[in-house]
N, C-alpha and C positions, 0 to 999 in steps of 0.2 A: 636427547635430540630426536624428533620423530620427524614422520615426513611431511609432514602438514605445515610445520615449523619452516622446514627447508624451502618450502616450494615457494613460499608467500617471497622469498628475491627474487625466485624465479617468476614469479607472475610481476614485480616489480619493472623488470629488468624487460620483461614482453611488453611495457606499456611505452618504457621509454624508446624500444625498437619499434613502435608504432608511428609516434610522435616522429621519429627520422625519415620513417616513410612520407608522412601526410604532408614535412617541409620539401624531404625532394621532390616532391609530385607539384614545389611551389616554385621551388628552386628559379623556375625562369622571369620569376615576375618578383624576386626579393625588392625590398627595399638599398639605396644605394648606401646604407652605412652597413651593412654586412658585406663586408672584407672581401679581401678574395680567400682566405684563409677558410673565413666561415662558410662561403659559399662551394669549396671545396670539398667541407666537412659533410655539409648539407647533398653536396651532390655523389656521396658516398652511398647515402638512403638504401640505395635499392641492395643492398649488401645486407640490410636488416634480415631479410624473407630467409636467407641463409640461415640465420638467427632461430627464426621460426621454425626453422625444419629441424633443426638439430633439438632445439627446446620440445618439437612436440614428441619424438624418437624417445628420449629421456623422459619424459612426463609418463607418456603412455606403457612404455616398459616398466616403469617402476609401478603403473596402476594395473597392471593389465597381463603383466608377461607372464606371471607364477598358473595363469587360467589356462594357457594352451601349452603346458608339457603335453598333451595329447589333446586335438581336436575334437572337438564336437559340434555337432549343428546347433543344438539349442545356444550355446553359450558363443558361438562364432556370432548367431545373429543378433543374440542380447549387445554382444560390443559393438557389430557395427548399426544394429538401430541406436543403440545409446550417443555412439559418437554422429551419426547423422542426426541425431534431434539436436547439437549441440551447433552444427553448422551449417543446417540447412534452411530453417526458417528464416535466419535473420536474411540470408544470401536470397535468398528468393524474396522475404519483401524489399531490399534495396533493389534486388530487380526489374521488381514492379516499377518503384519509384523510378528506375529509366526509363521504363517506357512510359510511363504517365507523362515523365519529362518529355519526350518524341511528342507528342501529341499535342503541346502545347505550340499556340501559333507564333508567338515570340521564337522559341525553340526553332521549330520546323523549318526558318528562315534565316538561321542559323548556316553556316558552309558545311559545319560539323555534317549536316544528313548527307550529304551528296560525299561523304568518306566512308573509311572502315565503321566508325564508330558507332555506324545503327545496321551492321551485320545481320541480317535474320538468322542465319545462318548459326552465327556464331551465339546468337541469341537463345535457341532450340537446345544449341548443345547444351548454354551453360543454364538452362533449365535442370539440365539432369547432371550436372557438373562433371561432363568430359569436356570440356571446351579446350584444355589444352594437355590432351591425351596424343598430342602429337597430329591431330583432326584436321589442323586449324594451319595456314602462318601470317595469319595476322592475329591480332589483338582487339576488343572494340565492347563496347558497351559498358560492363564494373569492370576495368581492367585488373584491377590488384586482386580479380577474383580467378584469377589465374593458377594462384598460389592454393588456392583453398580446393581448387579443382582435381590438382595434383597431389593434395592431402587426403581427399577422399581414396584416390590411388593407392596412396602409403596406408589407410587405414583396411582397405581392402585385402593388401596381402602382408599386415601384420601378423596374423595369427599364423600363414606358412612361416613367417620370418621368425617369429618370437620361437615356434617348433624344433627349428634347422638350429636355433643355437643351444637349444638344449638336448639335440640329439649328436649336435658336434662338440657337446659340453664344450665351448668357450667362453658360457657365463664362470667359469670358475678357474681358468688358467689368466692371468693377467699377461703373458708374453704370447700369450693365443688374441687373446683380446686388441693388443696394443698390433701385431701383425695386421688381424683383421681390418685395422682400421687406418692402418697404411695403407692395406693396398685398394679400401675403398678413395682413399684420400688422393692415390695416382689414380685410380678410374676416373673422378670426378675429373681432374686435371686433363686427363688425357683428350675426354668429351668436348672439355672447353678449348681447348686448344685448338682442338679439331674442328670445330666448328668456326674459330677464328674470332677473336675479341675477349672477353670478360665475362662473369660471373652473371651480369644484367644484360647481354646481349645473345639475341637470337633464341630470345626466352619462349615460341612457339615449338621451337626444334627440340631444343634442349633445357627444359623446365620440368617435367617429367624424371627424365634422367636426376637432375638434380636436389631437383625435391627426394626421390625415394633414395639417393646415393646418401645425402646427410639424416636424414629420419634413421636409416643403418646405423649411420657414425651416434646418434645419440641413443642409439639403443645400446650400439657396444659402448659409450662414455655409462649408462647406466650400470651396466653389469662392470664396470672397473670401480664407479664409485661404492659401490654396493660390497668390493674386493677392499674398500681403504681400511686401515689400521684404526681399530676401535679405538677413539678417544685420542685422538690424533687431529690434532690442528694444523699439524705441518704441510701435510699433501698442501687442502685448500690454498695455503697463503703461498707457494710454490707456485698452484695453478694461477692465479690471481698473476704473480710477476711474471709469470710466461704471458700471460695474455697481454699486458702491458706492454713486455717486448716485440711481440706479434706485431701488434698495434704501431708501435714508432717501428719496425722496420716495413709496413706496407705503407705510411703516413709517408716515407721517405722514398720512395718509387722503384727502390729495390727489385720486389721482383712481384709477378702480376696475381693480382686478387685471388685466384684459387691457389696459388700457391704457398697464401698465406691465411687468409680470411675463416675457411673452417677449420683449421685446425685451431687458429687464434680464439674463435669462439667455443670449440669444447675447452678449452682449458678454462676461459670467462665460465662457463655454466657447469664444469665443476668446480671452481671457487664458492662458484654464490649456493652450490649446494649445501656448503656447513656454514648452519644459520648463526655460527659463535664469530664471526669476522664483522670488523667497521662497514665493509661494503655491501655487506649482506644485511645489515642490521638496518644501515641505512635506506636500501631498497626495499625492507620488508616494513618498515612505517605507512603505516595508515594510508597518508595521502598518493604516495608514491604505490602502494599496494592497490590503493584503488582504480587509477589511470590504467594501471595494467587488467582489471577486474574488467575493466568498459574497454579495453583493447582492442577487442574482435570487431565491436561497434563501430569502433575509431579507423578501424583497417577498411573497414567494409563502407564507409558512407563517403569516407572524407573527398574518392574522387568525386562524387554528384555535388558534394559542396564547391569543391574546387573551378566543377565545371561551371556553376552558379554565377560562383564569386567573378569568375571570364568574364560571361556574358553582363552580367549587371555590373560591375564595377570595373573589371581591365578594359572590357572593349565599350567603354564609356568617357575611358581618362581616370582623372585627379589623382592623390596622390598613392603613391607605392605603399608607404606606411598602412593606409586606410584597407589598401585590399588586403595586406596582412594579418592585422588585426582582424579584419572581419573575417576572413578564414578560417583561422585561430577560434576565434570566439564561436563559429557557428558548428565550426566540427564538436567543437566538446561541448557545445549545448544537442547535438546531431546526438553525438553516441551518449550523454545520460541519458536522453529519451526514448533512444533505441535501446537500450541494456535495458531500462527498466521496463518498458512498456512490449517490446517485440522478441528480444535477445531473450531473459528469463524465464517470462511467460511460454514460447515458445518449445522450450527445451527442457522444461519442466514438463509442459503437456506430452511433449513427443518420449518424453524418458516414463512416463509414468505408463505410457500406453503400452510400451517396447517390455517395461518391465512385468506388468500385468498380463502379458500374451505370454512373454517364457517365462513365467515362474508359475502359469496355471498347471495344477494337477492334474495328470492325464487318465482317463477313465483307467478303471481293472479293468485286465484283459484273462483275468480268472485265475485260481490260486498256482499253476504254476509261475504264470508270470509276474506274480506278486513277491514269489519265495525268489525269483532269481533275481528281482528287484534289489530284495533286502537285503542279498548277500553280496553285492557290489561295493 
């Protein structure tokens, strides 16, 4: 079982968290044969980005953490130009595509201008993606680029974080690991509380906190899974029924979203990390593997489509089904064209350039700095 094997649920599993986003962001304009059940389901969505955080924590530890048992400049900047070519381009051209949207005459006559939603403000920041570094308390223009804002965040002080656990060795104690991740789990709790509401509310304030509190927890879910019993299927299918449980006791109103949701979600993404289970196997097929592949795409365009789909089809009439459908249909034609044409291209370019600057050889500075070179 290697890790490439493993991941392909996890990039599965990030497509279908995409897809929950792109319906609750529909959620107010369903069609009337989705239930109240479904639309309940659907208006969980915003519970996915939790998802994401803890998913990129764990990804990026497991690709990434073995490099800063001691820091270095060259290698600090190789990660985080790598991880910017991977999320910047695509974010900056749907940007664009706002504001090209703004300018259009149709658009501009729209109520949306005379609101948050065309912020310059907010606009500048999320050029350089701090928009919600706590800058801001409104939201406006890609909204769900919020999340990616506050990932830059978490990518920026990974290499302290990934340092501090190997100088506190709790990559290798499991009741160190399983503490630490309590009591990031009451921090999170604490925040939300305090700030009054849920896990999706008062996401200017407290989004920031959030995002870097669960990227933690998936960094320490990494170093536990990495601790599981060789050749052991047990843990997984254990995590798997925990997560289920999770699941039907927050579905039941029990008790509120952060008290249940991330922890419910680490024990989901160490399930689907051993690729030998049904739900894993089944997230790792092809088709479900690729939705996740176009994800980022899918996360990033779907509000412009959304906003689209408003204007030309809701604030026009006919039927409910029809704007569905066209939502549907136009986001996932939105992000194959974006993955293939803007998303790839881009983060290819940007990673080859990043890689080609830190890996050039740096002149001799004459033979004793050669010899003290070698002996390193």
């Amino acid at each position: 079982m290697n890790g490439k094997e493993n991941l392909r649920a996890l990039t599965g599993i990030r497509g279908i968290a995409a897809w929950w986003v792109v319906l609750f962001h529909f959620n107010d304009f369903m069609p009337s044969f989705a239930g109240a059940q479904t639309r309940w389901f659907i208006g969980q969505g915003y519970l996915a980005v939790d998802l994401f955080f803890e998913l990129s924590g764990f990804i990026i530890a497991l690709n990434y953490a073995q490099r800063f048992k001691t820091i270095e400049l060259k290698e600090t900047i190789r990660f985080l130009g790598i991880r910017l070519a991977r999320i910047y381009p695509l974010h900056l051209f749907v940007l664009l595509l706002f504001v090209l949207s703004a300018l259009i005459p149709a658009w501009l006559e729209s109520a949306r201008l005379q609101g948050p939603g065309f912020n310059i403000r907010y606009l500048i920041l999320s050029v350089f993606l701090i928009q919600n570094w706590g800058l801001n308390r409104v939201m406006a223009w890609n909204v769900p680029a919020w999340s990616i804002s506050t990932e830059w965040l978490a990518y920026l002080l990974f290499p302290i974080a990934a340092q501090l656990f190997f100088r506190l060795r709790v990559g290798t104690s499991r009741a160190r690991l399983v503490g630490l991740s309590a009591a990031l789990l009451i921090l999170l709790g604490a925040i939300i509380e305090k700030a009054g509401g849920n896990l999706g509310d008062h996401v200017p304030e407290t989004g920031a906190y959030r995002c870097l509190l669960e990227f933690c927890l998936g960094m320490c879910l990494h170093n536990l899974w990495a601790l599981r019993p060789a050749g052991s299927h047990r843990d997984s299918t254990i995590a798997l029924v925990c997560a289920a449980a999770y699941g039907v006791i927050y579905a039941s109103g029990a008790l509120p979203d952060f008290a249940v949701v991330p922890l419910g979600f680490l024990f989901l993404i160490y399930g689907l990390a051993d690729s030998r289970g049904l739900a894993a196997r089944t997230l790792a097929s092809r088709p479900i593997e690729f939705v996740g592949l176009i994800s980022y795409s899918t996360y990033l365009v779907h509000y412009l489509v959304r906003d689209w789909i408003k204007l030309i089809l809701v604030g026009n009439g006919g039927p409910p089904t029809l704007w569905l459908i066209s939502y549907i249909a136009a986001t996932a034609l939105a992000s194959v064209l974006l993955y293939q044409y803007v998303e790839v291209p881009g983060r290819n370019i940007g990673r080859s350039w990043i890689e080609s600057v830190t890996t050039r050889p740096s002149k001799p500075q004459g033979r004793a700095t050669s010899s003290a070179r070698s002996s390193q």
